[in-house]
C-alpha positions, 0 to 999 in steps of 0.5 A: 500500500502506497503511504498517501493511502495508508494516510489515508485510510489510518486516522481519517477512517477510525473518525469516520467509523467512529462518527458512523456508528452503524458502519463506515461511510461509503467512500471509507468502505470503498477505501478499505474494500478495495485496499484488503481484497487487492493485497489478497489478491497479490498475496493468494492469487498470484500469478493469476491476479497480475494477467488482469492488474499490473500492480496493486495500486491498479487493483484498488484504483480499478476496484474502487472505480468499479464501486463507485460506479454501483449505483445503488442504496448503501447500507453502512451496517452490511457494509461493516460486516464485510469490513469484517470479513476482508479484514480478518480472512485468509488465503484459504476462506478467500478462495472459497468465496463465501465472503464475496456474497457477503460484499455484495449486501452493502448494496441494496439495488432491489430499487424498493 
């Protein structure tokens, strides 16, 4: 991780969790989304992961790209379980994929 990001993501992102007490904020979900699930990608899926990313710095800019681009309602509690989940799983739980389905409920895209 790049230091501006580690910034970043450091004393901006415990504020703002702590100021959403029911989860994080969108764009600081994004942010940590996409910087935990590229370094799993580098770290369990390499060399697969860099036929499709040159770096991991363009994983996180692709991925939180792609997520900005949802547009959908956000759920700051889903999103915290997911927080979760990226935070704390290993190469093994990664590659089952469970918490893929998990990542995908911080979006409520039923339109009702």
């Amino acid at each position: 991780m790049n230091h501006s990001r580690a910034a970043r993501l450091g004393l901006q992102g415990i504020a703002l969790t702590i100021l959403t007490a029911c989860g994080p904020s969108r764009d600081h979900f994004e942010d940590v989304y996409a910087d935990r699930v590229c370094a799993l990608y580098f770290e369990c899926e390499e060399p697969l992961i860099s036929e499709v990313y040159e770096s991991e710095d363009a994983c996180y800019d692709g991925s939180v790209e792609d997520r900005q681009e949802i547009d959908c309602e956000y759920d700051a509690k889903e999103a915290r379980g997911c927080l979760h989940l990226v935070r704390t799983m290993d190469c093994e739980a990664f590659a089952e994929g469970d918490w893929m389905v998990e990542c995908s409920t911080p979006y409520d895209c039923s339109g009702g």
